[in-house]
GUNUKOL-120537 format. One record per residue (C-alpha): x, y, z; residue in one letter. Coordinates in Angstrom, 1 decimal. Last residue first. Layout:
BEGIN
+--------+--------+--------+--------+
|     c1 |     c2 |     c3 | marlum |
+--------+--------+--------+--------+
|      X |      Y |      Z |      A |
...
+--------+--------+--------+--------+
***
This chain:
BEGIN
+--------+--------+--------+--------+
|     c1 |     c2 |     c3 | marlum |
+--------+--------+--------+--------+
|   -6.4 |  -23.4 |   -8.0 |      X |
|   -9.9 |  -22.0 |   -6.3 |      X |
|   -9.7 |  -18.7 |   -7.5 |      X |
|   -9.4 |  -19.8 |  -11.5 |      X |
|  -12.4 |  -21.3 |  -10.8 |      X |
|  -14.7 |  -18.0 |  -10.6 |      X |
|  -17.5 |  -19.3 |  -12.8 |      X |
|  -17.1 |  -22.8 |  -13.8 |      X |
|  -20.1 |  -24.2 |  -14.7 |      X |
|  -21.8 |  -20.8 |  -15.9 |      X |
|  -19.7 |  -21.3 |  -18.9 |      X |
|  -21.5 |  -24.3 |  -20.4 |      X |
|  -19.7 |  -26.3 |  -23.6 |      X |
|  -16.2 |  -26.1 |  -22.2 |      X |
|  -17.8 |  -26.8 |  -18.8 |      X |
|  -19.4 |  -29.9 |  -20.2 |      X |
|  -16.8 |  -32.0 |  -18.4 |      X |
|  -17.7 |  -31.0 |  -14.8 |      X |
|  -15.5 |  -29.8 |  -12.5 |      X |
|  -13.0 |  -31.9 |  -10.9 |      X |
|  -14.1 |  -32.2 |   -7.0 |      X |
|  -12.6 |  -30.7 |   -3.8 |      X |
|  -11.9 |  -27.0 |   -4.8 |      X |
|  -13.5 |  -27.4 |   -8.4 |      X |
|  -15.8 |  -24.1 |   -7.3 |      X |
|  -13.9 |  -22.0 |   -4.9 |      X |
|  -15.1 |  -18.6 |   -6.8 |      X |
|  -19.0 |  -18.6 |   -6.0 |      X |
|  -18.5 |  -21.3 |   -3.3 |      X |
|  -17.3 |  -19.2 |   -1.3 |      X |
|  -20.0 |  -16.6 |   -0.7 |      X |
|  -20.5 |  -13.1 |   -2.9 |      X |
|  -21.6 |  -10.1 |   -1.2 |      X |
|  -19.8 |   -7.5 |   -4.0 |      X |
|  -18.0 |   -5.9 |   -0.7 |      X |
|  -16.9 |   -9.3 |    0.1 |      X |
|  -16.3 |  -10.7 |   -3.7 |      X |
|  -14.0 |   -7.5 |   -4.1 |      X |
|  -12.2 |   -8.0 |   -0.8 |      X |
|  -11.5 |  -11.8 |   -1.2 |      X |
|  -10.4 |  -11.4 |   -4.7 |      X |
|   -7.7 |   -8.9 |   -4.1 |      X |
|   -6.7 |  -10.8 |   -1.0 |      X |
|   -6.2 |  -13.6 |   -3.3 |      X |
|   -4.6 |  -12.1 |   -5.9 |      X |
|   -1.9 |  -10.3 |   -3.9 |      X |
|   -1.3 |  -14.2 |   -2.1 |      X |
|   -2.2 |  -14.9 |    1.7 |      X |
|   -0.6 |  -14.8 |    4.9 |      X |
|   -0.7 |  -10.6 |    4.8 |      X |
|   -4.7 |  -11.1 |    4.5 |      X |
|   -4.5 |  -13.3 |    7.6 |      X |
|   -7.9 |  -14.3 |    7.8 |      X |
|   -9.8 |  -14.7 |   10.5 |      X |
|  -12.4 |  -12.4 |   10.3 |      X |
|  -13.6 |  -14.2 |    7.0 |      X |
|  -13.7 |  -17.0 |    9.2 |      X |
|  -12.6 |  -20.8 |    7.3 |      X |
|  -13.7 |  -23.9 |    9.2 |      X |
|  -17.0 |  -23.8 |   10.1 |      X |
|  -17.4 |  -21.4 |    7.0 |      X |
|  -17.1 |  -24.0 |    4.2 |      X |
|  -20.4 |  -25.7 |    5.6 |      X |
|  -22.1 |  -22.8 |    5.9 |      X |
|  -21.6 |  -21.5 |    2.4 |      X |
|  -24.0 |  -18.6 |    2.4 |      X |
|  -26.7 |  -21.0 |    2.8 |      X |
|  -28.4 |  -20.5 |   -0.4 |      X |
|  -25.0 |  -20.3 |   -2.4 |      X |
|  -23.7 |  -23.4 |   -1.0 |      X |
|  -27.4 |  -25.2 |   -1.9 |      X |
|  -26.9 |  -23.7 |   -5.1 |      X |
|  -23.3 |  -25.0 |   -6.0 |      X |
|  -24.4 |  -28.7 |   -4.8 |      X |
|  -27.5 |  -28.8 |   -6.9 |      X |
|  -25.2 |  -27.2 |   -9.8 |      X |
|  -22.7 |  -29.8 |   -9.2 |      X |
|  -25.0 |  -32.7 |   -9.3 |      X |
|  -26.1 |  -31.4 |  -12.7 |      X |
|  -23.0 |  -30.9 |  -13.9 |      X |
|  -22.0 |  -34.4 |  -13.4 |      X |
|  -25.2 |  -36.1 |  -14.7 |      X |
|  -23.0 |  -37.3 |  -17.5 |      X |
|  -20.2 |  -37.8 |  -15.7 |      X |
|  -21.3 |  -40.4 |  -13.6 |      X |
|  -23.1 |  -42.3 |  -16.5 |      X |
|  -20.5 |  -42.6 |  -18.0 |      X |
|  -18.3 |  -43.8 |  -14.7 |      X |
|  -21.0 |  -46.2 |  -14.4 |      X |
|  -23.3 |  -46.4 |  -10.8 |      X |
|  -24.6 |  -43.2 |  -11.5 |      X |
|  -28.3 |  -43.6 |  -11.4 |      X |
|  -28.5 |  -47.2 |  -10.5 |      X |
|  -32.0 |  -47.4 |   -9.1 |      X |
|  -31.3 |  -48.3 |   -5.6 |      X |
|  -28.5 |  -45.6 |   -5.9 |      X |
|  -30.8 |  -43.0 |   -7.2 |      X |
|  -33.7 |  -43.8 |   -4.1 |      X |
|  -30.4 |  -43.6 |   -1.8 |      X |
|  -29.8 |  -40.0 |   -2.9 |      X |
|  -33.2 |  -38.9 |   -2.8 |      X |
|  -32.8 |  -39.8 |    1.0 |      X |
|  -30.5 |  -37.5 |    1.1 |      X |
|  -33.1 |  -35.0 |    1.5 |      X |
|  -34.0 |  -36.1 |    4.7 |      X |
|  -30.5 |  -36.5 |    6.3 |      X |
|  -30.4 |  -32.3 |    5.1 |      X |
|  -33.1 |  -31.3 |    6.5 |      X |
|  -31.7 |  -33.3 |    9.5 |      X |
|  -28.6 |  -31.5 |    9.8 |      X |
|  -30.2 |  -28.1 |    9.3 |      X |
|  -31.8 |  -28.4 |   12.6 |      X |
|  -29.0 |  -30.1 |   14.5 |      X |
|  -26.7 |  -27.6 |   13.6 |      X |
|  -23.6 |  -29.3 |   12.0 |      X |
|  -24.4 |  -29.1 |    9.0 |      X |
|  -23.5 |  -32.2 |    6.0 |      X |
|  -21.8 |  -31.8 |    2.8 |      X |
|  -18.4 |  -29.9 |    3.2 |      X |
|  -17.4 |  -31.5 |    7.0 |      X |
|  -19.8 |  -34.6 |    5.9 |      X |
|  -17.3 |  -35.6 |    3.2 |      X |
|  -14.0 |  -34.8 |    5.4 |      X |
|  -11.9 |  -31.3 |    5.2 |      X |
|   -8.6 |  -32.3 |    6.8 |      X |
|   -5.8 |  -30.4 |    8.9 |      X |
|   -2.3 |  -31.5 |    8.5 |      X |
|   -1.0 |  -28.4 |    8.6 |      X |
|    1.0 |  -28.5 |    5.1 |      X |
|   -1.8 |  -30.0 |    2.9 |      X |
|   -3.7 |  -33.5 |    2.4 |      X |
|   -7.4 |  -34.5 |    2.1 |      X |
|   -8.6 |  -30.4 |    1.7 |      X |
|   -5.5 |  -29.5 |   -0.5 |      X |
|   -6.7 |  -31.7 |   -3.2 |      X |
|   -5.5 |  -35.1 |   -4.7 |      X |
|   -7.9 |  -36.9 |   -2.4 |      X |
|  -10.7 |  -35.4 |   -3.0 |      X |
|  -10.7 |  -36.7 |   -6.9 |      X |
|  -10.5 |  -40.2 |   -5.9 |      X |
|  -12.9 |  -40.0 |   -3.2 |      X |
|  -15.6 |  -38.3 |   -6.0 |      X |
|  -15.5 |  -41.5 |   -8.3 |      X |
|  -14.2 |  -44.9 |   -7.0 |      X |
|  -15.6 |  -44.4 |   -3.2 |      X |
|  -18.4 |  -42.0 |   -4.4 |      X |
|  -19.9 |  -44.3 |   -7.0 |      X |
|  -18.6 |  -47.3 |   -5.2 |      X |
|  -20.6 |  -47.0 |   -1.9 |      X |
|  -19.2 |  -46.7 |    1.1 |      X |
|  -17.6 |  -43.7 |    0.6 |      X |
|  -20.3 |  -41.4 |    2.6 |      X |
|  -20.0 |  -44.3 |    5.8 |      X |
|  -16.0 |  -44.1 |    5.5 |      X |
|  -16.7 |  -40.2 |    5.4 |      X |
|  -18.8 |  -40.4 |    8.8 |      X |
|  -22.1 |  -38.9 |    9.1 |      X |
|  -24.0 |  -42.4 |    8.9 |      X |
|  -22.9 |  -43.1 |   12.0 |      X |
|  -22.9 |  -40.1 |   13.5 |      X |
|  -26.9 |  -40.4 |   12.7 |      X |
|  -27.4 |  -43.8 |   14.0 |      X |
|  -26.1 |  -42.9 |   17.6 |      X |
|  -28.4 |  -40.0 |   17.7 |      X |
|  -31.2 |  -42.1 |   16.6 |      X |
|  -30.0 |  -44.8 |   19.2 |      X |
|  -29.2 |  -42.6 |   21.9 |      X |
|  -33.0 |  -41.5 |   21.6 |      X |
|  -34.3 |  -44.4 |   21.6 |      X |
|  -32.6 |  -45.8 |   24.3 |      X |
|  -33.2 |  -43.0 |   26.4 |      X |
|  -36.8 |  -43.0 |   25.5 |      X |
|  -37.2 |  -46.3 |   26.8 |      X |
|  -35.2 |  -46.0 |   30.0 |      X |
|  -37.4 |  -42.8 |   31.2 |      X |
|  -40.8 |  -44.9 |   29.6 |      X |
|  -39.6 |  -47.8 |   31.9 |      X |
|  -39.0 |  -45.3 |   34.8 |      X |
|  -42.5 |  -43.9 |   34.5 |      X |
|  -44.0 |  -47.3 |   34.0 |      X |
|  -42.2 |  -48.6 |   37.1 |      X |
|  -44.1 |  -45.5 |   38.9 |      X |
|  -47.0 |  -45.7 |   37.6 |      X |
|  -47.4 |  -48.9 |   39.1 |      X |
|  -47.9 |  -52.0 |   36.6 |      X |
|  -50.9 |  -54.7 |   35.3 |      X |
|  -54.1 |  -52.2 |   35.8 |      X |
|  -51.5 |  -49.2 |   35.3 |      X |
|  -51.7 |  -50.2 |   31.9 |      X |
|  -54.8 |  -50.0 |   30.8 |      X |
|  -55.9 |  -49.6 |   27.3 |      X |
|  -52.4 |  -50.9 |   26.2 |      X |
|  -53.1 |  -54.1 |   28.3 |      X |
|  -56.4 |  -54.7 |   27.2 |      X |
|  -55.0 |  -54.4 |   23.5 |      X |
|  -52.3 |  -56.6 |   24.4 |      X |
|  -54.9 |  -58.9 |   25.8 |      X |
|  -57.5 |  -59.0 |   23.0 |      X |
|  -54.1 |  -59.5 |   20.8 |      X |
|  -53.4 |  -62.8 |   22.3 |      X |
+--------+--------+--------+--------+
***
């Protein structure tokens, strides 16, 4: 049997036209392709990100007493919206390192609110430093410094947007604990919550 598969591999055009191989190989990477597209908006949906109990009884909670789940236009920041790019480049960079993310869950990382918390501000800090690298993409599909309505917005708000503009700051460098409680050991560890009191 696997004499003639391998005869068949070596040869293919002995058993089919090229034609009818062309079209099969069309169809086959058609399929393919839908399917690995197809896979990855499935697994960029918030009900896939909540699936699991650590971010379904943990970080969901939390989201969904800020202004990102509800406010007065009805607009919604999702999981992937924040987490996941929307360039297809960046997107899968980012697929691939969540597969860190799975090895953790396999081995039970955070699957106890204790031990949530304690590897809270570490999370964070990944999370804070990828924002910071990118210049807060993510944050920036939405919200266009050119955009904004300075006259919409509060004296201390504008004040802070122009200074962290001309000092080259991104978002997340004041808008951290936006969508998430900061960590607990921010009493202990200043850098955690640099610039909060913007995001409240």
């Amino acid at each position: 049997m696997f004499k003639k598969l391998w005869n068949f591999l070596k040869h293919p055009t002995s058993h089919f036209s090229v034609g009818f191989l062309t079209v099969a190989g069309i169809i086959m990477g058609v399929v393919l392709w839908g399917g690995f597209n197809w896979s990855l908006e499935v697994t960029n949906t918030e009900e896939f990100c909540i699936s699991c109990h650590e971010m379904q009884d943990y970080v969901y909670q939390e989201y969904q007493d800020t202004i990102h789940y509800t406010n007065r236009t009805g607009v919604r920041a999702t999981c992937p919206d924040c987490h996941v790019p929307k360039e297809w480049g960046y997107k899968m960079v980012r697929k691939i390192r969540a597969s860190n993310e799975l090895w953790h869950k396999a081995l039970g990382s955070i699957n106890t609110p204790e031990k949530f918390e304690a590897k809270r501000l570490t999370m964070a800090r990944h999370v804070w430093s990828s924002m910071e690298k990118t210049d807060s993409r993510e944050c920036r599909n939405c919200h266009d410094y050119e955009s904004m309505d300075y006259f919409e917005q509060g004296r201390r708000g504008v004040d802070a947007h122009i200074e962290g503009f001309d000092e080259g700051k991104t978002c997340i460098h004041c808008h951290r604990g936006v969508a998430h409680s900061l960590p607990a050991l921010y009493e202990e560890d200043p850098s955690a919550v640099i610039g909060t009191s913007a995001a409240n």
